[in-house]
N, CA, C and O of each residue as an XYZ file, in Angstrom:
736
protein
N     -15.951     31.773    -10.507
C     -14.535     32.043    -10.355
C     -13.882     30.916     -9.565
O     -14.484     30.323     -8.670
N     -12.625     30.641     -9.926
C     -11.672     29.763     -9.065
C     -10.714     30.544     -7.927
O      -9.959     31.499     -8.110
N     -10.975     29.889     -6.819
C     -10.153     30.365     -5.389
C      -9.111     29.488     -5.576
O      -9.347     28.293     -5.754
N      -7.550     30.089     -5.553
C      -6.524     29.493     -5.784
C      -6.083     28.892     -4.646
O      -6.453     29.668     -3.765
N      -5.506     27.964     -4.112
C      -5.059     27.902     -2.766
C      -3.834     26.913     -2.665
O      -3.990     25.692     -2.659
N      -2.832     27.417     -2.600
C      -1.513     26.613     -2.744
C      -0.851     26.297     -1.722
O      -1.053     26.783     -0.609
N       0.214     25.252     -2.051
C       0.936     24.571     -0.759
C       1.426     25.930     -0.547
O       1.469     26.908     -1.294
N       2.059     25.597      1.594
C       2.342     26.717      2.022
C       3.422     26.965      1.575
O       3.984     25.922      1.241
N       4.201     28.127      1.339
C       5.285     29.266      0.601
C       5.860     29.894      1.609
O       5.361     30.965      1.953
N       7.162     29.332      2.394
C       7.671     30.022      3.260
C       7.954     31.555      3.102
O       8.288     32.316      4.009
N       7.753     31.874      1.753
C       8.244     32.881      1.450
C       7.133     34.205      1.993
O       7.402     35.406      1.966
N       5.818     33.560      2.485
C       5.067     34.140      3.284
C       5.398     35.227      4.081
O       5.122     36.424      3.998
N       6.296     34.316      5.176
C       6.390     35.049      6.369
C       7.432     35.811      5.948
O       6.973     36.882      6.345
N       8.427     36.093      5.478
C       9.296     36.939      4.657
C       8.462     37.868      4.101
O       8.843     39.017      4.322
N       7.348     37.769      3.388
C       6.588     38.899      3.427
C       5.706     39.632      3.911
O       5.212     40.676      3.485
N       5.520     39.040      4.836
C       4.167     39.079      6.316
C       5.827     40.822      7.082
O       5.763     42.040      7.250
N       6.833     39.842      7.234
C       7.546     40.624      7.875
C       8.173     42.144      7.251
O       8.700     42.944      8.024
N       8.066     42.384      5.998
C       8.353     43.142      5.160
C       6.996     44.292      5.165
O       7.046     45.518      5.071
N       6.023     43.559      5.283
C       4.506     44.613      5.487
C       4.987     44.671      6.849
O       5.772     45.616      6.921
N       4.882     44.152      7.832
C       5.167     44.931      8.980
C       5.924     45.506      9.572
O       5.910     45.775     10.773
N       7.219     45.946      8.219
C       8.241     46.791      8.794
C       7.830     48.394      8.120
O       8.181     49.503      8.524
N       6.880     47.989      6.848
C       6.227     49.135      6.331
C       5.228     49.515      7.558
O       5.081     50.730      7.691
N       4.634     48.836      8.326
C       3.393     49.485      8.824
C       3.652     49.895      9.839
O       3.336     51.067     10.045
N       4.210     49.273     10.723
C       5.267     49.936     11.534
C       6.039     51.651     11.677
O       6.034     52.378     12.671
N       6.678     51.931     10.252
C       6.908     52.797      9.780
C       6.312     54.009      9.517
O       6.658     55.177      9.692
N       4.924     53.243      8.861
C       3.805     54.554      8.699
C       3.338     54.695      9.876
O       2.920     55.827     10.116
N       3.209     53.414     11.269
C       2.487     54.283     12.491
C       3.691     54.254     13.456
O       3.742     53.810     14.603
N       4.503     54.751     12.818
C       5.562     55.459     13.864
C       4.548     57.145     14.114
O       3.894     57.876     13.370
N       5.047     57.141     16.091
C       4.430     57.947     16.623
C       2.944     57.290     16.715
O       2.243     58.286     16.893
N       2.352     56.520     16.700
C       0.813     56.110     16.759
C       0.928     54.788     17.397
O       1.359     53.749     16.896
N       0.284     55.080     19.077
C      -0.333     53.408     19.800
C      -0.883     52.199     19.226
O      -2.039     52.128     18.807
N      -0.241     51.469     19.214
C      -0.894     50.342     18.644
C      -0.564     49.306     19.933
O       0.239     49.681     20.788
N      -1.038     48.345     20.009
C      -0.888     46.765     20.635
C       0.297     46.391     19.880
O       1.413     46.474     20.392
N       0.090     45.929     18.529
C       0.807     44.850     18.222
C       0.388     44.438     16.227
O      -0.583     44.753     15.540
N       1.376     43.812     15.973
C       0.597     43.248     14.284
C       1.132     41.881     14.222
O       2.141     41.200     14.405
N      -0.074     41.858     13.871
C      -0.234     39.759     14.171
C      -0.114     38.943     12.736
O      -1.214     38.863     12.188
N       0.458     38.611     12.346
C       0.514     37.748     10.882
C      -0.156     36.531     11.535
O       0.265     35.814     12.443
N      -1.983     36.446     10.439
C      -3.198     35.729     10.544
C      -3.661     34.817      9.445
O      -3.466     34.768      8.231
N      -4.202     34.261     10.130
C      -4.964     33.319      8.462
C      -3.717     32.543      8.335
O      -2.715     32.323      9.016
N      -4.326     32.128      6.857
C      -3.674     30.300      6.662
C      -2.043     30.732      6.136
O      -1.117     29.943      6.325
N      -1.867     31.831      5.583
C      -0.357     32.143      5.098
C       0.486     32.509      6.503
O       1.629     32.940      6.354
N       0.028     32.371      7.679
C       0.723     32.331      9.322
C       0.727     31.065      9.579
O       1.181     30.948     10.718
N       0.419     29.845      9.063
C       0.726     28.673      9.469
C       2.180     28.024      8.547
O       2.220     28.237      7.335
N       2.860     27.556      8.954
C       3.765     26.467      8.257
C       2.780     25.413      8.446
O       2.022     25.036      9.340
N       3.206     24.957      6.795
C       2.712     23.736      6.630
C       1.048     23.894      5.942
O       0.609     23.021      5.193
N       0.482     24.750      6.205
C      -0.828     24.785      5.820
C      -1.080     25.493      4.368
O      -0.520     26.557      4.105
N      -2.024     24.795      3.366
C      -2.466     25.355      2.148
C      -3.183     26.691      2.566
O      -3.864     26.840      3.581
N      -2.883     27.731      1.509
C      -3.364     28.809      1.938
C      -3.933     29.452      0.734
O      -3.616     28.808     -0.265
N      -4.732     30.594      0.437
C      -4.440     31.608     -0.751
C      -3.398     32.440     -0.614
O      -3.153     32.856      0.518
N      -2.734     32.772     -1.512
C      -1.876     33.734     -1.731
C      -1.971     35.058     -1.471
O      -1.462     35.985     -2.099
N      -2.850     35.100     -0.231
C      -2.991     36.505      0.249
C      -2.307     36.414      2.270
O      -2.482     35.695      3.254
N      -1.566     37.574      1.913
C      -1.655     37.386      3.581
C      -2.736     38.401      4.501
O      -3.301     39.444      4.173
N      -2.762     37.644      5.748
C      -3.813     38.299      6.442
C      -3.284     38.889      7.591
O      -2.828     38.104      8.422
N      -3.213     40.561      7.940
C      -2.764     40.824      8.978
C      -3.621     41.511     10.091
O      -4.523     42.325      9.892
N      -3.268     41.136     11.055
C      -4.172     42.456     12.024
C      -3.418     43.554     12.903
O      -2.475     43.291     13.649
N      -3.868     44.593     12.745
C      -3.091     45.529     13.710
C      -4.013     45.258     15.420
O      -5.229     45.163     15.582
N      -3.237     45.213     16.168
C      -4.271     44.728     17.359
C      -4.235     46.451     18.107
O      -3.219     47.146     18.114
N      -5.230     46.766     18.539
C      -5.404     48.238     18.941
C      -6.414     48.098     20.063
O      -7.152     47.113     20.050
N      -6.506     48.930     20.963
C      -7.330     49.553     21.877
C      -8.485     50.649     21.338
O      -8.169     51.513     20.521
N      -9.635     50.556     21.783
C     -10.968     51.542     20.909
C     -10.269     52.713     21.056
O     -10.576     53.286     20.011
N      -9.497     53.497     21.679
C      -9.075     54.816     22.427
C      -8.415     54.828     20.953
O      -9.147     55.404     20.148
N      -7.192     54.325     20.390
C      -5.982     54.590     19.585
C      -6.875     53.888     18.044
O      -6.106     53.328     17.262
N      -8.046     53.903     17.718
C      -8.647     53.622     15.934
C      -8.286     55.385     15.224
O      -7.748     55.691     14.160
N      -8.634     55.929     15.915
C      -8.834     57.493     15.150
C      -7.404     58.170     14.510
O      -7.267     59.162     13.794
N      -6.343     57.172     15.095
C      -5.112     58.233     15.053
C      -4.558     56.876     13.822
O      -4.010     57.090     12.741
N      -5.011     55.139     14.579
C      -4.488     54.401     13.153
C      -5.140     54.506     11.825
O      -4.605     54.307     10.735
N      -6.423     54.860     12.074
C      -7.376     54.444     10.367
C      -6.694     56.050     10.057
O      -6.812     56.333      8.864
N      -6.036     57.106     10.851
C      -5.143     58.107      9.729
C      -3.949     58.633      9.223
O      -3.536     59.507      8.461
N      -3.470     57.504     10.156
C      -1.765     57.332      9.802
C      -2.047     56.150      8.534
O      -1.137     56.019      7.715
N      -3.133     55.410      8.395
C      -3.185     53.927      6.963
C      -3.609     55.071      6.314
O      -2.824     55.384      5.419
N      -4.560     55.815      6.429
C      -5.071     56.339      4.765
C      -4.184     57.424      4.625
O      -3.799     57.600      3.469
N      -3.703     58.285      5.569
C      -2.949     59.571      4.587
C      -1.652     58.997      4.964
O      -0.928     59.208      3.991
N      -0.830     58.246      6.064
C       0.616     58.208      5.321
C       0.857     56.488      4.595
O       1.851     56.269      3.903
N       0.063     55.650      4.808
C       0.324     54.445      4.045
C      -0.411     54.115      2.999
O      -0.246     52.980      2.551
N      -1.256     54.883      2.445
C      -1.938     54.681      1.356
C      -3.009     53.793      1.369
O      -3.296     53.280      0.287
N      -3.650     53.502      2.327
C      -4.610     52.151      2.399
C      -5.693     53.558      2.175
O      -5.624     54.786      2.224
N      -6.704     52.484      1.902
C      -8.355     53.166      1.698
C      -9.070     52.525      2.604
O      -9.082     51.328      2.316
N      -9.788     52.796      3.750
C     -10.440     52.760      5.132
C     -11.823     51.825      4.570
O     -12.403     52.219      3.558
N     -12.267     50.669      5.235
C     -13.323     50.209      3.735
C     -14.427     50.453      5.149
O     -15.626     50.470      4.868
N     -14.084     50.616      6.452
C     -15.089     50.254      7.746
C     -15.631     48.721      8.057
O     -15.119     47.745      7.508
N     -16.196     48.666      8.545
C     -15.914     47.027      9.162
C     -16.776     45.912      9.073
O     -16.838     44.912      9.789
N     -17.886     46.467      7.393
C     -18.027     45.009      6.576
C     -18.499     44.422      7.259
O     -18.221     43.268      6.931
N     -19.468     44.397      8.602
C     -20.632     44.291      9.291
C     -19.897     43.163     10.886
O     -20.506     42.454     11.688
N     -18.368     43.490     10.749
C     -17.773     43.066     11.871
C     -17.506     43.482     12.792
O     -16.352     43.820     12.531
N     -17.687     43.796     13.899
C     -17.690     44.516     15.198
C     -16.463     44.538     15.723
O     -15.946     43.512     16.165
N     -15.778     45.871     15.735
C     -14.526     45.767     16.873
C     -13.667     45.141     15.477
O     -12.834     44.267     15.712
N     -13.775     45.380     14.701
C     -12.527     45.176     13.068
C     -12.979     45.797     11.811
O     -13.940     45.605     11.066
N     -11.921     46.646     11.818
C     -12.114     47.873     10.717
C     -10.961     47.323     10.104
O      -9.950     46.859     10.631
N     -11.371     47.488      8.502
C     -10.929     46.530      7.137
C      -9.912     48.076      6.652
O     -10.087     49.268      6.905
N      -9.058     47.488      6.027
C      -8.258     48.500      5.096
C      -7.637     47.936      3.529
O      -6.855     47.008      3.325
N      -8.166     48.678      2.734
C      -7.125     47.744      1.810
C      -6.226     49.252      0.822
O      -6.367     50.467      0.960
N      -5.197     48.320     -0.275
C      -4.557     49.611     -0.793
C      -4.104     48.690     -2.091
O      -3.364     47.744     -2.360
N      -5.138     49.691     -2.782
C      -5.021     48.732     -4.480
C      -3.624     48.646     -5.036
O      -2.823     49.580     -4.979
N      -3.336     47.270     -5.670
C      -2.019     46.982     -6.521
C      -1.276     46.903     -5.305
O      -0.089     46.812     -5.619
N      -1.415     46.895     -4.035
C      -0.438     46.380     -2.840
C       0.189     45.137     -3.370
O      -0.634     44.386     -3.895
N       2.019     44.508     -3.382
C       2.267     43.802     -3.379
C       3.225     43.106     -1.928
O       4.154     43.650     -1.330
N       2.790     42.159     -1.749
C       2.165     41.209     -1.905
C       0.848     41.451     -1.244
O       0.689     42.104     -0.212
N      -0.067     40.865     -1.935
C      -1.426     41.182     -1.895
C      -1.697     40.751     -0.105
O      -1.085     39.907      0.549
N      -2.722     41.584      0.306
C      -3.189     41.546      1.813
C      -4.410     41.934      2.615
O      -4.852     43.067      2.424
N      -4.875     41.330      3.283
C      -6.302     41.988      3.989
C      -5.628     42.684      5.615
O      -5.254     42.256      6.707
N      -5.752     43.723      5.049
C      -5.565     44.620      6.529
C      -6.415     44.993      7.633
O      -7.307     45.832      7.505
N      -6.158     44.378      8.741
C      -7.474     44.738      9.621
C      -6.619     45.336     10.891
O      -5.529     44.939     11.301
N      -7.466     46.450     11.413
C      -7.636     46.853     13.066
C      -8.085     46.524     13.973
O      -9.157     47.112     14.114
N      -7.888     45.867     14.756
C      -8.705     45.104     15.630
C      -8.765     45.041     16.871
O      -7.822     44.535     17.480
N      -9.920     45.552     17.576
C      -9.826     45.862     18.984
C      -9.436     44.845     19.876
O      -9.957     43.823     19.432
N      -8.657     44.509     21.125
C      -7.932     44.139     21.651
C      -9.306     43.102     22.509
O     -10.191     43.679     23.142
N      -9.278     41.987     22.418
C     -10.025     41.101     23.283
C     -11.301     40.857     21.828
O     -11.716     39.720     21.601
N     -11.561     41.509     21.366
C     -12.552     41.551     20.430
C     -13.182     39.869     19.832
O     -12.335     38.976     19.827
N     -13.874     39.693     19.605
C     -14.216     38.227     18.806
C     -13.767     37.618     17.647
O     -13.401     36.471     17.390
N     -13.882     38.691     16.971
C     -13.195     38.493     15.669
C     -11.264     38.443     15.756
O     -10.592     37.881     14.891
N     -10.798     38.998     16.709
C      -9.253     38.822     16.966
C      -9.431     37.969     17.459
O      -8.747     37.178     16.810
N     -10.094     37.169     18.569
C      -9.165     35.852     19.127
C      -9.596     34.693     18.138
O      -9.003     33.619     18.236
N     -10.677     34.863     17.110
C     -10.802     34.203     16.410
C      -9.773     33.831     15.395
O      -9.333     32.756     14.988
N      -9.597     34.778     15.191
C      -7.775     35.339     13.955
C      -6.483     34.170     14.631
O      -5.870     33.237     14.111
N      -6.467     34.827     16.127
C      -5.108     34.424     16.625
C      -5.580     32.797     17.389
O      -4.698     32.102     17.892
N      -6.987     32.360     17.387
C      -7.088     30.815     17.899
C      -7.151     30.358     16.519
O      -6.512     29.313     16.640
N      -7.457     30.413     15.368
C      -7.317     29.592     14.648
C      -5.640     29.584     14.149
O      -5.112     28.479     14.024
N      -5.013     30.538     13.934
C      -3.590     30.538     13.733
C      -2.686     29.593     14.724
O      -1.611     29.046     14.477
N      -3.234     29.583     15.567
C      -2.357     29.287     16.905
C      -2.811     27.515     16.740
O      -1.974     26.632     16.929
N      -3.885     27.297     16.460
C      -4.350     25.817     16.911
C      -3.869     25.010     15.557
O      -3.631     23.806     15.465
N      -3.799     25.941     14.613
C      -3.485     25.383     13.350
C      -2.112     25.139     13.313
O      -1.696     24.263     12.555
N      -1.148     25.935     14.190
C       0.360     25.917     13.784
C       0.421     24.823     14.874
O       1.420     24.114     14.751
N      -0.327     24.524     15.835
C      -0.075     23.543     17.047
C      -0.495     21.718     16.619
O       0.173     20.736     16.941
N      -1.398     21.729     16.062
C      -2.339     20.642     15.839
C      -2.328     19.867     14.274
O      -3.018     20.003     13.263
N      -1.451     19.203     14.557
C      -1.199     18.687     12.812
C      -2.668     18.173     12.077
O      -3.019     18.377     10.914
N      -3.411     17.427     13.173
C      -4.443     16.343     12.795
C      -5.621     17.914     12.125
O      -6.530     17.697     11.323
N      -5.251     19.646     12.778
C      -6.413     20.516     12.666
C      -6.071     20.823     11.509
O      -6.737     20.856     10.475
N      -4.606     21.137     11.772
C      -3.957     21.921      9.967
C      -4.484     20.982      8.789
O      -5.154     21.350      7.824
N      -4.074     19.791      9.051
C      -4.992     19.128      7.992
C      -6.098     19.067      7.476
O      -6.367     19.481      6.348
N      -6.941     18.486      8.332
C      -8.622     18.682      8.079
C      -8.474     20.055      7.461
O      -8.933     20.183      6.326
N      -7.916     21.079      8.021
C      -8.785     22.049      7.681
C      -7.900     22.060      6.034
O      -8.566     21.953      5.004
N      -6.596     22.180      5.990
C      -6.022     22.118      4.179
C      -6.821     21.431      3.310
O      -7.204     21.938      2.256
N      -7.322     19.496      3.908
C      -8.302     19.631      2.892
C      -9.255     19.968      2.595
O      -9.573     20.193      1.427
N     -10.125     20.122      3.779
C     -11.391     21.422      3.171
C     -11.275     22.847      2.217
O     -12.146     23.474      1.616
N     -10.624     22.943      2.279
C     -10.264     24.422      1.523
C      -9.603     24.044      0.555
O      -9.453     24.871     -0.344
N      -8.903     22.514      0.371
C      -8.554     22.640     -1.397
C      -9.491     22.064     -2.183
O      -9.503     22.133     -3.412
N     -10.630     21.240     -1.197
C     -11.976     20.475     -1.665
C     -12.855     21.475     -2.576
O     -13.263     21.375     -3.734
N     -13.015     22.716     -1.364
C     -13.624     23.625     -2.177
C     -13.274     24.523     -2.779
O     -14.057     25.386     -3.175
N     -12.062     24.542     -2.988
C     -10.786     25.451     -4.156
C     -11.337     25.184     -5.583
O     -11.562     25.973     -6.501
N     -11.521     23.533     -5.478
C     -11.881     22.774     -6.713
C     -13.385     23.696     -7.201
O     -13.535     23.862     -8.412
N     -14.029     24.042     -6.625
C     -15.478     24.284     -7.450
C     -15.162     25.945     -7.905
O     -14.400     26.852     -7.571
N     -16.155     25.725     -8.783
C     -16.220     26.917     -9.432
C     -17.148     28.273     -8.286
O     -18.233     27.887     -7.852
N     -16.751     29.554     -7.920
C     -17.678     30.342     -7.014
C     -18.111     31.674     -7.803
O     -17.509     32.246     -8.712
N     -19.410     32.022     -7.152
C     -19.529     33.492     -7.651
C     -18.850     34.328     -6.933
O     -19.450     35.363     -7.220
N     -18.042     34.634     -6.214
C     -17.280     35.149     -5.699
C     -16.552     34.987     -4.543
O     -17.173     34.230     -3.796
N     -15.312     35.429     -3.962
C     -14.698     34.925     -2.623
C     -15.010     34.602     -1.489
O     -14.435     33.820     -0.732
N     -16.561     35.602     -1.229
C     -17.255     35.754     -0.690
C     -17.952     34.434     -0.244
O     -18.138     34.098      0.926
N     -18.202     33.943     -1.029
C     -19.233     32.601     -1.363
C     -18.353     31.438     -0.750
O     -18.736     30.615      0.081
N     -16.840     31.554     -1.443
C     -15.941     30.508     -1.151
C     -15.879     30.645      0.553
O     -15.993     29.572      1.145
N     -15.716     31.812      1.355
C     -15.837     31.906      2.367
C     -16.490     31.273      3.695
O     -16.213     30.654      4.722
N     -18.030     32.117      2.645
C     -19.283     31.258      3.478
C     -19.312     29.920      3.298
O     -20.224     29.399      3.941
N     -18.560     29.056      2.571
C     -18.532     27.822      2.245
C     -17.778     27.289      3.586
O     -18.196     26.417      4.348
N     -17.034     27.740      3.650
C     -15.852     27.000      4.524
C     -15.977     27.418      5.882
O     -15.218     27.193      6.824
N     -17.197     28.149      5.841
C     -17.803     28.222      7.648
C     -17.796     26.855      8.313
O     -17.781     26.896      9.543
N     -17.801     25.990      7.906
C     -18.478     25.113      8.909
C     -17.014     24.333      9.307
O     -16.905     23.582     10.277
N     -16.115     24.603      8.535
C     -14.329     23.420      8.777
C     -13.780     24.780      9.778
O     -12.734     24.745     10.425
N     -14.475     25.642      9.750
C     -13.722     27.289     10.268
C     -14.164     27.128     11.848
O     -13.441     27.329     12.823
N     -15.392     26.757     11.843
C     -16.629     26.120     12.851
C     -15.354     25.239     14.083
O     -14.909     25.340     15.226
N     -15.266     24.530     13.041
C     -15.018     22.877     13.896
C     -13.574     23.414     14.225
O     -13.140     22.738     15.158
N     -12.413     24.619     13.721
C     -10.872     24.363     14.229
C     -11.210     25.305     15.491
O     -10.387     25.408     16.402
N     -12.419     25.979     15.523
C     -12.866     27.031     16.675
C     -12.941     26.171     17.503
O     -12.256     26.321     18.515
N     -13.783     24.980     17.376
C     -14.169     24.383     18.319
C     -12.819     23.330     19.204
O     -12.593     23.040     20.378
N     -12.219     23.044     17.969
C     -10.873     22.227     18.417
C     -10.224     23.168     19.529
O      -9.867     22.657     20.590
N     -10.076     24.450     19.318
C      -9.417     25.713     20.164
C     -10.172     26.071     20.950
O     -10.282     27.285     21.122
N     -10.746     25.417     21.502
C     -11.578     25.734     22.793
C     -13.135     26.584     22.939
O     -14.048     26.449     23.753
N     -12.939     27.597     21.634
C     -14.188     28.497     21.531
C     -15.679     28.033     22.194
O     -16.385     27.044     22.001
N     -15.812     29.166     23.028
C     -17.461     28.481     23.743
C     -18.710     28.331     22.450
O     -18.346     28.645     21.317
N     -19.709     28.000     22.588
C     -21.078     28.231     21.727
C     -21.257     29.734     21.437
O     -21.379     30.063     20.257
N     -21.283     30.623     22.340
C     -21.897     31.488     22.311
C     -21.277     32.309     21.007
O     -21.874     32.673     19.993
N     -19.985     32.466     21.342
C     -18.772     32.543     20.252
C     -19.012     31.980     19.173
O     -19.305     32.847     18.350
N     -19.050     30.747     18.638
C     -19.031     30.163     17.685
C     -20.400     30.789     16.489
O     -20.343     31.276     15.360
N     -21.627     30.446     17.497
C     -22.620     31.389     17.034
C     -22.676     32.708     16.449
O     -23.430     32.966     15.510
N     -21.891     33.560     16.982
C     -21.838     34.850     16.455
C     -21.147     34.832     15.438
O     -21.605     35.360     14.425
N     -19.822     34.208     15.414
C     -18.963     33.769     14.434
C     -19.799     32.990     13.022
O     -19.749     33.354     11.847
N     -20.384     32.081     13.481
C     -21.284     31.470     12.185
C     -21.754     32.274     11.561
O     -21.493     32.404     10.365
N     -22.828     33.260     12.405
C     -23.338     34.390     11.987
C     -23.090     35.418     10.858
O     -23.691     35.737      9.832
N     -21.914     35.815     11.500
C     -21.074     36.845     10.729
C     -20.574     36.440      9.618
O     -20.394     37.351      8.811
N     -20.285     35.416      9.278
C     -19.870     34.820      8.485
C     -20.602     34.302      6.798
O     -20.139     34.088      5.678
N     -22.092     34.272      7.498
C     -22.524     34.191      6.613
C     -23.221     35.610      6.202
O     -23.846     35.547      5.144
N     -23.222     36.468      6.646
C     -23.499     37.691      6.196
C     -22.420     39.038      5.747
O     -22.422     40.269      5.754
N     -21.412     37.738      5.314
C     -19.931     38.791      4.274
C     -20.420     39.904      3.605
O     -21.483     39.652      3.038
N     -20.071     40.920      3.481
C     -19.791     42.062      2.905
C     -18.537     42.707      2.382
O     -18.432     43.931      2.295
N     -17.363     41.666      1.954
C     -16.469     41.867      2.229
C     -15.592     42.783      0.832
O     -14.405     42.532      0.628
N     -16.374     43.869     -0.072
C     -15.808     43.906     -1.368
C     -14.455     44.697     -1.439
O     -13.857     44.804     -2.510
């Protein structure tokens, strides 16, 4: 299969903001932190896929009341957390514009990972780059699945961690996880 990945589409964040006036909506009455528009469709300027990536940022106390305000009043289907610790996945078929929904505990690894690569990428022209062309390098090949394209691009994912300060220990777990996607 081909991973599409196109120049960035301001029209993104126009829709980043449109899901989070829906989600918002459905967890009216329900604690949350915060919802973070993530991944490469949160950068200006950066090639992305045409998916956006959001996270709801939450405290462990307040998961029970969000994973049931997403499945019974927003329609998402609860997928559990795809072997990631402290981030529970949601998705909701034929959603437009298409999106990976995550919960994500507050300090967690996998969130500051979300919000340091967003952050270093919208900061760091010389990172946004490197990393756009890695990901249209391997846009070009053919994959058995997204999955694959993923684990591919561990290692440019590696190095904007590292640009953002991320310790070893971090990075490690991160490598880790990464290559053991489950993500269907």
């Amino acid at each position: 299969m081909k991973v599409i990945v196109e120049d960035y589409n301001p029209l993104w964040a126009v829709q980043f903001q449109h899901v989070k006036d829906e989600l918002e909506e459905c967890l009216e009455g329900v604690s949350y932190l915060s919802i973070e528009h993530v991944g490469s469709t949160a950068v200006p300027g950066l090639a992305a896929k045409p998916l956006l990536d959001i996270d709801i940022v939450i405290t462990r106390a307040q998961l029970p009341a969000v994973i049931e305000a997403l499945t019974k009043k927003g329609g998402y289907e609860y997928k559990g957390d795809w072997g990631i610790p402290e981030r529970e996945a949601f998705r909701q078929k034929g959603a437009e514009p298409a999106r990976n929904l995550y919960a994500c505990i507050e300090g967690s690894t996998s969130l500051r990972n979300h919000l340091a690569v967003r952050d270093i990428c919208r900061k760091d022209e010389k990172v946004r780059e490197a990393y756009a062309k890695e990901k249209r390098r391997l846009a070009a090949r053919e994959w058995r699945d997204v999955d694959e394209y993923c684990e591919a691009k561990n290692d440019v994912l590696i190095w904007v961690l590292e640009q953002a300060g991320f310790a070893t220990p971090d990075l490690e777990e991160i490598r880790r996880r990464n290559t053991a996607l489950d993500g269907s």
